[in-house]
C-alpha positions as a Markdown table, in Angstrom:
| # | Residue | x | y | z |
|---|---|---|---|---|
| 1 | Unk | 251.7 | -42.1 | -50.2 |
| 2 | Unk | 252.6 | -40.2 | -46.7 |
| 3 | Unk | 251.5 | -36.4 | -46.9 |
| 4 | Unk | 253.9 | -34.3 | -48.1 |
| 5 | Unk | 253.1 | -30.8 | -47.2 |
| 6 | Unk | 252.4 | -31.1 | -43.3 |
| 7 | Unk | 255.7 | -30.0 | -41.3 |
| 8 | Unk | 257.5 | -31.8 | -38.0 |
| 9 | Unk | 258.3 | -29.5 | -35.6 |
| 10 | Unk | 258.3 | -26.7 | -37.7 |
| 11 | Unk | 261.1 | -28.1 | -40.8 |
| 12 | Unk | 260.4 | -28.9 | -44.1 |
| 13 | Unk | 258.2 | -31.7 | -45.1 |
| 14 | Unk | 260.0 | -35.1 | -45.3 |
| 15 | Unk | 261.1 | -36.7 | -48.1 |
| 16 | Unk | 259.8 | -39.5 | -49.1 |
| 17 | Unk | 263.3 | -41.3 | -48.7 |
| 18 | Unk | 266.4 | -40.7 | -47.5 |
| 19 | Unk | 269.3 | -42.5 | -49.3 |
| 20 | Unk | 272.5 | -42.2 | -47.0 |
| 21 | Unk | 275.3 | -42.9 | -49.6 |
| 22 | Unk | 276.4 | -42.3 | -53.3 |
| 23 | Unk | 278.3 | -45.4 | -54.5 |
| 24 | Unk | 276.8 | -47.9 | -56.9 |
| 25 | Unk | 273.8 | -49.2 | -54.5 |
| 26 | Unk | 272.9 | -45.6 | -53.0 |
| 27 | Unk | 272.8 | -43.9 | -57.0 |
| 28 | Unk | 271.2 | -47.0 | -57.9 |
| 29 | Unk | 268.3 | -46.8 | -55.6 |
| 30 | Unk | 268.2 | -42.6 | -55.4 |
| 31 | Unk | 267.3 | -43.4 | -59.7 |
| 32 | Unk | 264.9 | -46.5 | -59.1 |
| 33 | Unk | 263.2 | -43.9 | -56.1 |
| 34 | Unk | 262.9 | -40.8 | -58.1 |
| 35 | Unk | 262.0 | -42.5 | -61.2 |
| 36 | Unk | 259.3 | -44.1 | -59.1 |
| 37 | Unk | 258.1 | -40.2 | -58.3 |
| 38 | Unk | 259.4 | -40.5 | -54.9 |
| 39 | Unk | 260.9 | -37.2 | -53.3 |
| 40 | Unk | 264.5 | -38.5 | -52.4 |
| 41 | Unk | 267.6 | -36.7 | -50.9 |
| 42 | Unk | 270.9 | -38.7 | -51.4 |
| 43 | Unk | 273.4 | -37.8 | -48.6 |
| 44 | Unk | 276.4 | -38.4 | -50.4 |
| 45 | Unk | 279.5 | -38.1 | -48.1 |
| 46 | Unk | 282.6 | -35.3 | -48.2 |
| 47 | Unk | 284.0 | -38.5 | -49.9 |
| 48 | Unk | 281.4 | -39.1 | -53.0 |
| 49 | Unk | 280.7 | -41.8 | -55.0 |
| 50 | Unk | 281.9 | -44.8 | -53.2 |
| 51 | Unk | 285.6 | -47.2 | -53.7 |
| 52 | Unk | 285.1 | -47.3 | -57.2 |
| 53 | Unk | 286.1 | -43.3 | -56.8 |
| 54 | Unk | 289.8 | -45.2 | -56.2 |
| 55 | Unk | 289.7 | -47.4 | -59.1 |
| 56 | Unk | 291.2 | -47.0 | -62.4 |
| 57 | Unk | 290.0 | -49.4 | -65.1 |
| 58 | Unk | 286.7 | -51.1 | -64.6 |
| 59 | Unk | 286.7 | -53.8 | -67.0 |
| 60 | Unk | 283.7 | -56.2 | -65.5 |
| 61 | Unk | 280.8 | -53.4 | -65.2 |
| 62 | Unk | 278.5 | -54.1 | -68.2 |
| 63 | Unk | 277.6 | -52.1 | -71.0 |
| 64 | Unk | 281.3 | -51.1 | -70.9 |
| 65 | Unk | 283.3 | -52.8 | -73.3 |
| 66 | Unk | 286.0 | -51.3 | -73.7 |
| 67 | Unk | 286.2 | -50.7 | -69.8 |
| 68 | Unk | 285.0 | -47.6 | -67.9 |
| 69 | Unk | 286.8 | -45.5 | -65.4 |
| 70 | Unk | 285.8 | -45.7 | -61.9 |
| 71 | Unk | 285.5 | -41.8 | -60.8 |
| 72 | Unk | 283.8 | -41.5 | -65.0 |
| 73 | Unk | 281.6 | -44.3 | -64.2 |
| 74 | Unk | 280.4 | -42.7 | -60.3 |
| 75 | Unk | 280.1 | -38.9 | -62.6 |
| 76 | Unk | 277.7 | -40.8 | -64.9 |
| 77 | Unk | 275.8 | -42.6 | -62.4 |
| 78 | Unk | 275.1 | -39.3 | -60.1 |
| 79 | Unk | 274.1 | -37.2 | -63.3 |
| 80 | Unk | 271.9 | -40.3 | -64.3 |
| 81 | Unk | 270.0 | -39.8 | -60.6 |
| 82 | Unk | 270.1 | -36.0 | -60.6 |
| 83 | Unk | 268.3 | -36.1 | -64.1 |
| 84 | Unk | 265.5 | -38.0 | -62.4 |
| 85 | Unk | 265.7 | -34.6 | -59.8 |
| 86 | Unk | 267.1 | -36.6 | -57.2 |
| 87 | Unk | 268.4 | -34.3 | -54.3 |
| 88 | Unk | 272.0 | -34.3 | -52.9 |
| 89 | Unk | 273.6 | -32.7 | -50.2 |
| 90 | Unk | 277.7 | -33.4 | -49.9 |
| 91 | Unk | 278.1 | -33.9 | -46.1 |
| 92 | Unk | 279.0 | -36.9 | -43.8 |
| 93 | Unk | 275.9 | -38.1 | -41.6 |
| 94 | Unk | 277.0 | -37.1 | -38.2 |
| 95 | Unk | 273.6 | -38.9 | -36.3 |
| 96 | Unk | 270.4 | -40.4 | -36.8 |
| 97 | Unk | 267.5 | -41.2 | -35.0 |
| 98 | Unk | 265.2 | -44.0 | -35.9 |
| 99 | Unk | 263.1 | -44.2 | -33.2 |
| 100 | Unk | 259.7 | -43.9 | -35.7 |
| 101 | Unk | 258.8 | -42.1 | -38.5 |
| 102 | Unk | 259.9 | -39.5 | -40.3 |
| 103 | Unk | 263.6 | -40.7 | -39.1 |
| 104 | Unk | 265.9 | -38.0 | -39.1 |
| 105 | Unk | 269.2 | -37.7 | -40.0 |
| 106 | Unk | 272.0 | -34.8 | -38.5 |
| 107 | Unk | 274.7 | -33.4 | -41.2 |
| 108 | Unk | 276.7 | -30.2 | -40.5 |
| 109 | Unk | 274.0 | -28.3 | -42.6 |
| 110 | Unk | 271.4 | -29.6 | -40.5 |
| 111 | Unk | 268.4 | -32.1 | -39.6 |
| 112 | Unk | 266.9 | -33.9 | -42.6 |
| 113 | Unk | 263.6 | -35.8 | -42.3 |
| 114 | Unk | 262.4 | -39.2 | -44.2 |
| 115 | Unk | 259.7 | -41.1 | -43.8 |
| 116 | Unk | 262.0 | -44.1 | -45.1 |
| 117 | Unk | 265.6 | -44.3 | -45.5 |
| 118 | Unk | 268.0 | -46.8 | -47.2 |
| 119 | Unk | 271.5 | -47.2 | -46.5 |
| 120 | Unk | 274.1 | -47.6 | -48.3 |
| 121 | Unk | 277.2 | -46.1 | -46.8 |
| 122 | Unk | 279.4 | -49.5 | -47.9 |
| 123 | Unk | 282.7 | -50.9 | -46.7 |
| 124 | Unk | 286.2 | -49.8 | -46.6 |
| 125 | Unk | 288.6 | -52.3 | -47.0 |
| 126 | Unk | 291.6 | -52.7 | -44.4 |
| 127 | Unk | 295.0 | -51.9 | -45.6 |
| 128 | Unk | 298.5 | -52.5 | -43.5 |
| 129 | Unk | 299.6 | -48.7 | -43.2 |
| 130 | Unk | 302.6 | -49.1 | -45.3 |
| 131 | Unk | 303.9 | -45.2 | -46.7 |
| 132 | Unk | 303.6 | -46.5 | -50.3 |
| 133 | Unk | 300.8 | -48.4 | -50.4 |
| 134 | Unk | 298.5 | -46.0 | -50.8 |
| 135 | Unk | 300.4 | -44.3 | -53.8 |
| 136 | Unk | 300.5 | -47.2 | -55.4 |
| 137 | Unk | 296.8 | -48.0 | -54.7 |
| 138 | Unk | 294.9 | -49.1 | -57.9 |
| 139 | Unk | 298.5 | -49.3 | -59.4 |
| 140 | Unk | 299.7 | -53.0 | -58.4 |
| 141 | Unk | 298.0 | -52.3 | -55.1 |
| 142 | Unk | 294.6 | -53.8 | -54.3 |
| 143 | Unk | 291.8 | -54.9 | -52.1 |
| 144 | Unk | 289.9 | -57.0 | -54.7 |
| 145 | Unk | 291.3 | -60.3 | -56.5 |
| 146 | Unk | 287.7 | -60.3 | -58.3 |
| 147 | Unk | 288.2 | -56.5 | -59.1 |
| 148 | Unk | 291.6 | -56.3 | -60.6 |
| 149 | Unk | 292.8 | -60.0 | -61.0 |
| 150 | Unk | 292.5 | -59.6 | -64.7 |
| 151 | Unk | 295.3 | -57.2 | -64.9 |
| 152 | Unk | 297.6 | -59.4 | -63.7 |
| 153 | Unk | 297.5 | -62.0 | -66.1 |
| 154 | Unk | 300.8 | -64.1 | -66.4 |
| 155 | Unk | 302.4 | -61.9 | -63.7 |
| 156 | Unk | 303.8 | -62.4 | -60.2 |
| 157 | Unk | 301.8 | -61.3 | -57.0 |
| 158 | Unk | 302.0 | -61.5 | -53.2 |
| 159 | Unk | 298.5 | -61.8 | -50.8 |
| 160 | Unk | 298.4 | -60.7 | -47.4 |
| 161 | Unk | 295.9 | -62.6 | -44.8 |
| 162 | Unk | 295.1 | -65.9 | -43.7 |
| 163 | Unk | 291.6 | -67.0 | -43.2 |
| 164 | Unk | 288.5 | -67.9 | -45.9 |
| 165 | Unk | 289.3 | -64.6 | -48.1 |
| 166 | Unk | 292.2 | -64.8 | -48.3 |
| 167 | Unk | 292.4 | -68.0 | -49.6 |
| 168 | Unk | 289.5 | -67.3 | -51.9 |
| 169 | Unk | 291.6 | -64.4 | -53.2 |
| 170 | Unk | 294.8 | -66.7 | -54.0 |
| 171 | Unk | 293.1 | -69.6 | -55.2 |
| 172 | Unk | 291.3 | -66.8 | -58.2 |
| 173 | Unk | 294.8 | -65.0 | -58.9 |
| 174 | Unk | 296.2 | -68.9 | -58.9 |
| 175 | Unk | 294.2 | -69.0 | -62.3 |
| 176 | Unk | 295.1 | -65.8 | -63.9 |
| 177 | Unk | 298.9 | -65.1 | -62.1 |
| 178 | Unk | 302.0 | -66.5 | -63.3 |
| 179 | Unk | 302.4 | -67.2 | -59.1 |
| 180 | Unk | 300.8 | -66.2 | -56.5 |
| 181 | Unk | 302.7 | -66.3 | -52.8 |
| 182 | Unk | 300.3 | -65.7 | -49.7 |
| 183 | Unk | 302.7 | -64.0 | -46.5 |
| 184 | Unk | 300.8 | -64.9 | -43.6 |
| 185 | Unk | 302.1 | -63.1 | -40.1 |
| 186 | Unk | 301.6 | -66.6 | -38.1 |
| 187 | Unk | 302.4 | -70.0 | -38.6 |
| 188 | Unk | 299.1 | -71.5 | -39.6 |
| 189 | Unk | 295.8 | -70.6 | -41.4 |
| 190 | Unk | 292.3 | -69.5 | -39.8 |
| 191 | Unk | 290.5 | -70.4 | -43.0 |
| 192 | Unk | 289.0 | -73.8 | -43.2 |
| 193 | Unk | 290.0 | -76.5 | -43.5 |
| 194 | Unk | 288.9 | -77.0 | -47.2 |
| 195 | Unk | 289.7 | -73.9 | -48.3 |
| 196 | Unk | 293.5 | -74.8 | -47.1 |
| 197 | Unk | 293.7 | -78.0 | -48.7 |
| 198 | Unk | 292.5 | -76.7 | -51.9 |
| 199 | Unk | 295.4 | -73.6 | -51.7 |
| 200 | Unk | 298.2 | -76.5 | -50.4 |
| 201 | Unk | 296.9 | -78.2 | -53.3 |
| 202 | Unk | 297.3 | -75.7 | -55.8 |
| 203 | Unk | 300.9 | -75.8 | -58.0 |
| 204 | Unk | 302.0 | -72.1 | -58.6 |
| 205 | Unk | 300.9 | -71.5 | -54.8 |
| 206 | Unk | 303.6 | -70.6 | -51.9 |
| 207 | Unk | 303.4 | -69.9 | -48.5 |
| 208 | Unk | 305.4 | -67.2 | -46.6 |
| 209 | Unk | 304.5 | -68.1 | -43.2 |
| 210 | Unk | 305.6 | -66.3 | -39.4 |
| 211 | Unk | 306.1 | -62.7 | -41.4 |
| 212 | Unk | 304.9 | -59.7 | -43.1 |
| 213 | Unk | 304.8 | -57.3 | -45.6 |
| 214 | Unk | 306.6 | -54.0 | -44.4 |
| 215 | Unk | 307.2 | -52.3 | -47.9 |
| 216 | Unk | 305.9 | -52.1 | -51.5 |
| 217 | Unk | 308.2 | -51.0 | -54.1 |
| 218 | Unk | 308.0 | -49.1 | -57.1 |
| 219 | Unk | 307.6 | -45.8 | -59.0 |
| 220 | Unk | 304.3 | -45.7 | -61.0 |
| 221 | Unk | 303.5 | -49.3 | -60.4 |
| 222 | Unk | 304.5 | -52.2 | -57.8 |
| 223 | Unk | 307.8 | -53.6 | -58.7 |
| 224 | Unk | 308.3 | -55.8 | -55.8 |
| 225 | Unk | 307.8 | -55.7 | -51.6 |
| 226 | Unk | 309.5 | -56.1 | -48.9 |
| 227 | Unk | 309.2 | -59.4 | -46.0 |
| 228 | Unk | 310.1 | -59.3 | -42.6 |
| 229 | Unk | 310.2 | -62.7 | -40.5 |
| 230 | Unk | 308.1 | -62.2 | -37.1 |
| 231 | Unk | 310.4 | -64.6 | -35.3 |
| 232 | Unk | 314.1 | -63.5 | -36.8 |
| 233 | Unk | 313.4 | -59.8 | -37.9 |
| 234 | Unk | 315.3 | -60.6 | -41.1 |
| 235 | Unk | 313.8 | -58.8 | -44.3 |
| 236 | Unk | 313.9 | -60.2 | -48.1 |
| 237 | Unk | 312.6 | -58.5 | -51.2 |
| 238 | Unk | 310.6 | -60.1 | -53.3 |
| 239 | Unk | 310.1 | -59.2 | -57.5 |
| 240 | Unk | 306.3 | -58.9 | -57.9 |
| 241 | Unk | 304.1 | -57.5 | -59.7 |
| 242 | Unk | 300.9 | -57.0 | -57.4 |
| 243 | Unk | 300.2 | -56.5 | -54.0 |
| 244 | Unk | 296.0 | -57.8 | -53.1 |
| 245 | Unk | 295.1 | -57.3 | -49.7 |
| 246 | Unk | 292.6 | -59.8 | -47.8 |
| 247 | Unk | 292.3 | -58.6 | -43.7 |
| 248 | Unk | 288.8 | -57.4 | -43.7 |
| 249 | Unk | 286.5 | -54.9 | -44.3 |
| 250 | Unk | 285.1 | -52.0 | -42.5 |
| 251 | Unk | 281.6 | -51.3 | -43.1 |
| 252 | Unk | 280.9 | -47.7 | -42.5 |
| 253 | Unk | 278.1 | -48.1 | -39.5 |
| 254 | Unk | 279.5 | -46.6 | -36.5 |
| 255 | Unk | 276.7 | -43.7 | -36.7 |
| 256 | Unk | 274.0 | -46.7 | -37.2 |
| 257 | Unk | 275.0 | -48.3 | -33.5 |
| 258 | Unk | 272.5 | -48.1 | -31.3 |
| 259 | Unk | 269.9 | -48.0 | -34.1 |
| 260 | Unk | 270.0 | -50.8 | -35.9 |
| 261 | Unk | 270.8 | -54.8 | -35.5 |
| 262 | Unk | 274.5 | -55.0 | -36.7 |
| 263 | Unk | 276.9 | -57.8 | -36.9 |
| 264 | Unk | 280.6 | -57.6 | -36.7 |
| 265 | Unk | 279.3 | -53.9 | -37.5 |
| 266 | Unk | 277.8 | -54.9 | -40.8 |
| 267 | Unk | 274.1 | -54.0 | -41.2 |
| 268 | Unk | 272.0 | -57.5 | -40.4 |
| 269 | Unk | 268.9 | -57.3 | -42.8 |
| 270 | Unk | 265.8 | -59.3 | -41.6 |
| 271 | Unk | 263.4 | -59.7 | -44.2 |
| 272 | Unk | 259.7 | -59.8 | -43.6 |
| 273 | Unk | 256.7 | -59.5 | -45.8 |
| 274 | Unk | 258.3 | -59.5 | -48.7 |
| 275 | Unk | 260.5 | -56.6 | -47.9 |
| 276 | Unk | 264.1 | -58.2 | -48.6 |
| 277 | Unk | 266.2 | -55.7 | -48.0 |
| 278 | Unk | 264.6 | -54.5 | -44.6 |
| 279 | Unk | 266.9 | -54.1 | -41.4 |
| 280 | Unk | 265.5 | -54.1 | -38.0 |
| 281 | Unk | 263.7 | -50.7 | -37.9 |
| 282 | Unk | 260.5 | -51.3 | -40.1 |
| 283 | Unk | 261.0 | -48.5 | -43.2 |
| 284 | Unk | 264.7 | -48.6 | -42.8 |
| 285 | Unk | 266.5 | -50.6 | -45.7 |
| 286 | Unk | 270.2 | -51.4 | -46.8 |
| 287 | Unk | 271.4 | -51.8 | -49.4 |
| 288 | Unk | 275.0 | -53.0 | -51.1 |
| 289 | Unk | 278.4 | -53.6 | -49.1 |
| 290 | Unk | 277.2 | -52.1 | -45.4 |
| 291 | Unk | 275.6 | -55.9 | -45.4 |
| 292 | Unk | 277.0 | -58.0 | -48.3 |
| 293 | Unk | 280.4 | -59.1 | -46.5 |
| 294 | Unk | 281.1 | -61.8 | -49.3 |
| 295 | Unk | 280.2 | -60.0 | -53.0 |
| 296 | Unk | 281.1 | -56.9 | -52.6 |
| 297 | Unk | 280.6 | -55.8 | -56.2 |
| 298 | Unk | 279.7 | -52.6 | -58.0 |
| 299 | Unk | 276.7 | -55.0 | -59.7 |
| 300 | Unk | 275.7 | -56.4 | -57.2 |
| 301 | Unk | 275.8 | -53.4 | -54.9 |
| 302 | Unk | 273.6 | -52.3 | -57.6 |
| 303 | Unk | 271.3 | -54.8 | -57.9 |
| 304 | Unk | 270.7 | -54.4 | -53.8 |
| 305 | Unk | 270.1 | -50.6 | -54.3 |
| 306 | Unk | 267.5 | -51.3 | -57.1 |
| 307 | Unk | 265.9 | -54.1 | -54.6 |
| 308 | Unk | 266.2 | -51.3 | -51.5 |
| 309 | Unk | 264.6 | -48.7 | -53.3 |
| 310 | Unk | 261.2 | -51.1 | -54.8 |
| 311 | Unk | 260.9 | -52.1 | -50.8 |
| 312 | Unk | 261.2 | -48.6 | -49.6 |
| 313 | Unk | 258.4 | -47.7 | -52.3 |
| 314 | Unk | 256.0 | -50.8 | -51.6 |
| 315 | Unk | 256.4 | -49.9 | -47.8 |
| 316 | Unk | 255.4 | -46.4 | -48.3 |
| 317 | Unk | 252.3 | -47.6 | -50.1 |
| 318 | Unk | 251.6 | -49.9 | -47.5 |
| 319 | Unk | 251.3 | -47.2 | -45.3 |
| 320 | Unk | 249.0 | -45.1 | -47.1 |
């Protein structure tokens, strides 16, 4: 293992790794890295503990039957890694520099120093802006037909987007949902071909096509939206019962540019000896929804963290 107790230009000695990130693949691999007696800080983010933080009822995490709640199910992971004496500090990264080890990593408090990191700073999915959407977010409001489908059993629900996702999305809710109608803002599909047919083939199915959703309705819950026609301007409401967006994700890399090998901004891993989850800075790993653009699970998220943190620790003994 790397020598602990020498110092680089004077600060601390480095930990051993560096885990940028405190949703279900950052926790995941801070407990596999500390329980491996690796010295680990976990830099969470002013915003802690990932998108299950806006999620009410987790119903598909296991070992929770009964269901879990998201921001109870983040509290428990986070106390599970800080029993292991994992280190956090509550601050946005605001740079890094890979350049060769120890990396180092800029927050408001300071410079940090690992002589591995693993990120895991996930994905934010894109929402249309509307004033009520995000007050009725994780109440009839979603991002995640795999998420929150369930819940919607029987019901009536609109999606928003167009290409592979989106149809992915509707062709799920098709088999839980009373109906499921899919507003598109132009007059044909980017998805592929396949995935079309399949949708155009599927009976409680409709297509709203040239317009837009420009309003959600409702109190507590979604109780209907609101369409505008690109081409006419006119508007019609619509009774339903969910709202699932499917425009894209944002993975949360902008400080990474410039360091890493990204891909429509989403971390590219490029696995070599053995190292899965490796990126293209040898001792730099990812781990969860800042590469996974098509899961985008908690359990998978944390089966990536659990993956990053055993590479992290082989690579440091590698280097011995």
């Amino acid at each position: 293992m790397p020598n602990r107790d020498f110092l680089t230009d004077g600060m601390p000695p480095p930990y051993d790794v560096i885990v940028i990130g405190s949703g279900p693949a950052g926790l995941t691999a801070a407990i596999y890295a500390t329980r491996a007696a690796l010295r680990t800080l976990v830099i969470s983010g002013t915003a802690a503990g990932g998108q299950l933080m806006i999620t009410t009822d987790v119903e598909n995490y296991p070992g929770f039957p009964s269901g879990v709640q998201g921001p109870e199910l983040m509290e428990l992971w986070r106390k599970q890694a800080e029993r292991f004496k994992a280190e956090f500090v509550d601050d946005n990264v605001s740079r890094v520099e890979f350049g060769k080890p120890p990396f180092r990593v800029w927050t408001s408090d300071g410079t940090h120093q690992g002589h591995s990191v693993i990120i895991a700073t996930g994905a934010n999915a894109k929402y249309l802006g509307l004033p009520n959407e995000q007050r009725l977010k994780g109440h009839g409001v979603s991002a995640c037909a795999t998420c929150d489908g369930f819940f919607f059993k029987t019901l009536d629900v609109v999606v928003v987007g167009g290409g592979d996702t989106a149809m992915e999305e509707s062709l799920y809710l098709s088999k839980l949902c009373k109906t499921v109608t899919v507003v598109h803002r132009r007059d044909t599909f980017r998805a592929s071909k396949i995935m079309q047919e399949r949708l155009f083939k599927t009976p409680n199915v409709k297509v709203i096509w040239d317009s837009e959703v420009v309003d959600v309705h409702g109190e507590s819950k979604v109780e209907g939206v609101r369409i505008r026609n690109a081409k006419t301007g006119k508007t019609t409401d619509l009774k339903v019962q969910g709202l699932f967006l499917a425009i894209g994700h944002t993975p949360a890399t902008e400080v990474f540019q410039g360091q890493l090998k990204l891909d429509r901004g989403y971390v590219v891993l490029q696995p070599h000896d053995g190292f899965s989850t490796a990126t293209s800075v040898d001792g730099v790993f990812a781990a969860g929804d800042v590469h996974d653009f098509r899961y985008r699970q908690a359990v998978t998220a944390a089966g990536f963290g659990s993956m990053a943190a055993l590479d992290a620790e082989r690579w440091l003994q590698s280097r011995r």
